[in-house]
N, C-alpha and C positions, 0 to 999 in steps of 0.2 A: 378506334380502340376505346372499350371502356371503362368506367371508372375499376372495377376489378381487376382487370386486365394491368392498371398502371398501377394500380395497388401491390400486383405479384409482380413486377417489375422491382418496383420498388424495394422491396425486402428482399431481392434473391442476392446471391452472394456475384460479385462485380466481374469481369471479365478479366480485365486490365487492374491495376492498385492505383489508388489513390493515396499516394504516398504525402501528399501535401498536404492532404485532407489528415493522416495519422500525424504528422509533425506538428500541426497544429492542438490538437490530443494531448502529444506531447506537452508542449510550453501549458496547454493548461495544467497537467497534473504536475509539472515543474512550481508554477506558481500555487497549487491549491498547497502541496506538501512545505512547500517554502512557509508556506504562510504559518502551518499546520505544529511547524517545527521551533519557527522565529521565538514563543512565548519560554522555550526551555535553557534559551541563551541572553535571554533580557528582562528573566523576572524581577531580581534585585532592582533595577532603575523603575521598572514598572509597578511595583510595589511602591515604591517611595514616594513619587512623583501621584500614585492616587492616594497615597496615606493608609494604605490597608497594608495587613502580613504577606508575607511571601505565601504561607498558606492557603490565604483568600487568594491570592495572584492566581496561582497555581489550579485553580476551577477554570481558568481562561483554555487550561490542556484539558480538561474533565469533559468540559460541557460539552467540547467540541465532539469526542469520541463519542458521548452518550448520544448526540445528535446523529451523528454518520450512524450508527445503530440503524436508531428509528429510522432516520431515509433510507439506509437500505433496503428494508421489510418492508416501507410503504411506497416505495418513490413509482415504482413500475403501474402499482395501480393508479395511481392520483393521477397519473401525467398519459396513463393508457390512450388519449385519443387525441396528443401530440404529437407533432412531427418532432420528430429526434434531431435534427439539426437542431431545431426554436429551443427544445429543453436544454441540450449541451450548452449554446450560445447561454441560455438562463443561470448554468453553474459560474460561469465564467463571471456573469454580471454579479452574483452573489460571491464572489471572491473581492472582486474589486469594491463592492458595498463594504463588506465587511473589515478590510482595512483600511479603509476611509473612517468609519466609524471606531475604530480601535484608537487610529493616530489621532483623533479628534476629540477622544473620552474625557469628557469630564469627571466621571466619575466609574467605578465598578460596570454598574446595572450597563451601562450605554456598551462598556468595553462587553462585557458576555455576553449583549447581546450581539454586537457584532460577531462574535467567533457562536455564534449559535447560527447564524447567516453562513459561517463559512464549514461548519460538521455539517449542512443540509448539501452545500456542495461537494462535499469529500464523499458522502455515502450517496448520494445520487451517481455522481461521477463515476464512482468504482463499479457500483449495481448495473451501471450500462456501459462500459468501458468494451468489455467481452464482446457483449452483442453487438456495437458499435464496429467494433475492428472485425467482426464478419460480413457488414454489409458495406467494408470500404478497399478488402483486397480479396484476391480469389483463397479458396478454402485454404490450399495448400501452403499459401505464405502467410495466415495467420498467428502463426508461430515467432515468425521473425515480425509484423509488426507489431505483438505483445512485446515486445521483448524490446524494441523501438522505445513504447507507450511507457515502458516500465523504469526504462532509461533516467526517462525526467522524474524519476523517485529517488533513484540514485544520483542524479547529480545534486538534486537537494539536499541528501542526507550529508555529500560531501560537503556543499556550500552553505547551506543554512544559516549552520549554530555554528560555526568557528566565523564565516562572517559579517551574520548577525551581531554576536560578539563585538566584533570588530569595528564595525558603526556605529553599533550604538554606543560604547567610549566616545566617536568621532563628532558624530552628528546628530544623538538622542533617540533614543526606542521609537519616538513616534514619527521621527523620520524614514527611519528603516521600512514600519508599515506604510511609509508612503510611498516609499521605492517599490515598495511588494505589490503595492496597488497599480504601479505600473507593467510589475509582471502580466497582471490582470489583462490589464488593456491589450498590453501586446497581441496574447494572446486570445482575448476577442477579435482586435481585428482578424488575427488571421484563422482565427474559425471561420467569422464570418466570408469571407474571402474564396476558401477551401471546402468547406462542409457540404455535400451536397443534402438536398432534401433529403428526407428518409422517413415517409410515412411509419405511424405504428405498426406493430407485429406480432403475433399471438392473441391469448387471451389477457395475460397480465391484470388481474383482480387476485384481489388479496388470498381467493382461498387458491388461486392457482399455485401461488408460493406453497402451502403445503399439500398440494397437488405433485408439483414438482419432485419437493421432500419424499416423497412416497413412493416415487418411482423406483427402479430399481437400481442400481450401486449409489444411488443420491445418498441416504443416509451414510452406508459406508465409509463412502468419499468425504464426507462432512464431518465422521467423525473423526478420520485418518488425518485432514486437513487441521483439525483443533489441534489435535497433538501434535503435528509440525509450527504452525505457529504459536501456540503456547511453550513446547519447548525452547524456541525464536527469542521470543519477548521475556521469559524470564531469563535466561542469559543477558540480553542485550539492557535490560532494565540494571541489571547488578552489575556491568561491565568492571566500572569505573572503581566500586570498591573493594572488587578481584584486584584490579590492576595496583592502584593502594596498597592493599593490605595485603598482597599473596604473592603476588612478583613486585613488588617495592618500586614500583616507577613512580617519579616525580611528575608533577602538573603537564609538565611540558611535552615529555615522553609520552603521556595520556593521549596529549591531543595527538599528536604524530602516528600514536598505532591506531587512534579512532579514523585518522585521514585516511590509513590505509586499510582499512575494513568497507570506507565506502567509496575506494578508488577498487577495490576489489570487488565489491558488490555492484559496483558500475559493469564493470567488465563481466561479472557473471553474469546479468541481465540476457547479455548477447550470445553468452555460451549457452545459455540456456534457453533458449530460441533454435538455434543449432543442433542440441542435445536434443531438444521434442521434437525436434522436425525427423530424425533420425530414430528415436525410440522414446514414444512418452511415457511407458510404465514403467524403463527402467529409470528413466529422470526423477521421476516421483519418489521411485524409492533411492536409489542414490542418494541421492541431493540431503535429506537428514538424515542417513547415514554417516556420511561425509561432516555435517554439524556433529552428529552426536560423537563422534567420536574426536574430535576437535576438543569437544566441551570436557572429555571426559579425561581426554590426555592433560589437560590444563589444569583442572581440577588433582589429577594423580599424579603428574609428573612434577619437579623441582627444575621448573623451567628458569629460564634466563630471559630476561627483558626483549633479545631478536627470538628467544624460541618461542614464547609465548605468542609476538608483534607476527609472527609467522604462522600458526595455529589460529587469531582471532583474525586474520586475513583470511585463511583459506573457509572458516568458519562463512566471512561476508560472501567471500566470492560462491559457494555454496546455495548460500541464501538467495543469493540475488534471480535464481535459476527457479525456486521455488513459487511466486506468483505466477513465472511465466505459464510453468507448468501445470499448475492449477485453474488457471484462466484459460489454458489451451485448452485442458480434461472439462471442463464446464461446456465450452463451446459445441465438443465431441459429444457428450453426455446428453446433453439437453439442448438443440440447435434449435429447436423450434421455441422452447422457452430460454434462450440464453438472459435478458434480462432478469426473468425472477429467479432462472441459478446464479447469476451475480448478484443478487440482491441476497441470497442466500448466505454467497461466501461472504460478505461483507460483514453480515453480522457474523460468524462464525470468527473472521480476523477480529472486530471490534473485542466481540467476548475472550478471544484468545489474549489479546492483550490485556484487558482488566484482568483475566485468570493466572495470567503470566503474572501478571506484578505480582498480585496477590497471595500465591500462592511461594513464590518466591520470598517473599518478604517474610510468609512462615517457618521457610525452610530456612534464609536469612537468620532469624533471631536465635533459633535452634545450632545450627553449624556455620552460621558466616558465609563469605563469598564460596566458600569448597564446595560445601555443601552445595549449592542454589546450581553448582555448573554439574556437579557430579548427577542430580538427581537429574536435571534438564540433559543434560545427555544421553542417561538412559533411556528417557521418554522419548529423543531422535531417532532412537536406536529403535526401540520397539514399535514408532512411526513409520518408520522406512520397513521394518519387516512385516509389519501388518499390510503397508500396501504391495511388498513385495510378493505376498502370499495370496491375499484377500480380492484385491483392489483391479475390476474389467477394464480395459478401456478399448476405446474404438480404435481404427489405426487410423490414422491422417492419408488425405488421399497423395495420393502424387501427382510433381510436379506435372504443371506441361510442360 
């Protein structure tokens, strides 16, 4: 056999699932988001303890996004003539640097740099996730192990920041990043354990990214995708001062309907696995349908504390269905380049959230939390009908 030979080996899509190989996947994206999330439930002690504003704190969430950006857009080129196990195993290593260097901070500069170590692993990670999970089950159930990979974002979102929270009262913020560091490891070892080799694939250089872009439903897709997660993020940004100031819930209430938005979005993950496997254009468009009008009933209706805790549930659980589907339509769309369309979507999520805030926060000063869900709904709304109308996709082969 030679070296070409084991090269198309290599990349082709597996016979049998390495389901060991995805769980492993998993616990890392459990520990990158973990990590990703801890700085929004411990800034106050972490402010204090380096002497700087919560303000300043608050660049530790900044920097990290602006980074997953850039790795997104470059990480396929720079890494093009690596073996993909060695690179995954390297996200992993820069997770566990990264809160090692946070818990240890002297000072600001040392803290951002560590979480500039850790947005290079979040937007590497994402950018190869897709293509990753095509060369580790057969075509057909990569639906259901997206949906697996996706899991450990939703278990974060549930555990994070309530017990982040929770520690650091107990045992200090920068213990917390030390536990987180163990996430890390965990999850190295059992990369390394599980991962099989997996030589590079395609061309992957920089102008293939808008190579890709230029293909056909790619832009479409990119754009349909914006507006599904920009309508996401500006909801999910202004939650908490909907729930305050528009259904009257108390601190505690807060946290309790936040728990069950990502006990909902947990479980949508795997509905949504199921749903693409079954039909992925109507999931695409469903799924912010399903938000936008959640968003819009909450916004219009004179809800009640369970009617409202029942609408931003179905809202999660919605959601949760939404990467899957996205990351499936990537696969489909672009198999020979799935990396530089993960790299693609990556920055399209990164921008959708700085867009979401932002543009929330204008609509925020102008009408308050109503406004921010009323407007963010429609934009679900006319998402889900744009790809309902506009948006090709491949069909998913069948099972054997």
């Amino acid at each position: 056999m030679n070296k070409s030979d084991t090269a198309r080996e290599s990349t082709s899509a597996p016979v049998t699932a390495a389901w060991g190989a995805v769980i492993s996947l998993t616990l890392g994206v459990f520990g990158l988001v973990t990590a990703e999330f801890l700085p929004a439930s411990l800034l106050t002690p972490m402010a204090a303890d380096l002497a700087v504003s919560e303000g300043l704190a608050g660049q530790a969430v900044s920097i990290t996004a602006v980074l997953a950006m850039i790795t997104g857009l470059f990480i396929a080129s720079v890494t093009r003539r690596i073996d993909r196990r060695h690179v995954l195993v390297g996200f992993s290593v820069l997770l566990v640097v990264s809160n090692l260097l946070v818990a240890y901070a002297p000072n600001l500069i040392v803290l951002l740099l560590g979480r500039v170590f850790l947005g290079i692993g979040i937007g590497g990670f994402w950018a190869m996730s897709a293509a990753t999970v095509m060369r580790l089950v057969p075509e057909a159930l990569v639906p259901r192990a997206l949906s697996l990979l996706f899991s450990g974002v939703s278990a974060a979102t549930v555990f994070a920041a309530p017990l982040g929270s929770y520690l650091g009262d107990q045992i200090g913020w920068r213990n917390v990043f030390l536990l987180a560091s163990l996430l890390g490891i965990l999850a190295l070892l059992v990369q390394l354990a599980t991962l099989p080799r997996m030589a590079p694939n395609g061309h992957t250089r920089l102008r293939t990214m808008f190579e890709v872009m230029m293909r056909p439903r790619m832009g479409f897709g990119m754009l349909a995708s914006l507006l599904v997660f920009t309508g996401h993020f500006a909801l999910f940004t202004y939650v908490r001062p909907f729930l305050e100031n528009v259904t009257g819930v108390a601190v505690s209430g807060i946290s309790a309907i936040l728990l069950g938005f990502g006990v909902a979005n947990f479980i949508g993950t795997f509905l949504g696995g199921a749903l693409v496997e079954r039909n992925m254009r109507l999931t695409l468009a469903v799924m912010p349908l399903v938000m936008g009008v959640a968003g819009l009933s909450l916004a219009m209706l004179t809800g009640t504390p369970v009617s409202d805790a029942i609408l931003v549930a179905l809202w999660g659980m919605a959601f949760g269905a939404v990467p899957v589907a996205w990351s499936t339509w990537i696969t489909r769309t672009v198999p020979d380049e799935a990396e530089s369309g993960g790299g693609l979507m990556v920055v399209a999520i990164q921008f959708a959230i700085a867009l979401g805030a932002a543009a929330g926060g204008a609509v925020f000063n102008v009408s308050g939390a109503t406004g921010v869900f009323a407007i963010s709904g429609l934009v679900l709304i006319f998402a889900g009908l744009l790809v309902s109308v506009g948006l090709r996709t491949e069909p998913l082969p069948a099972k054997a």
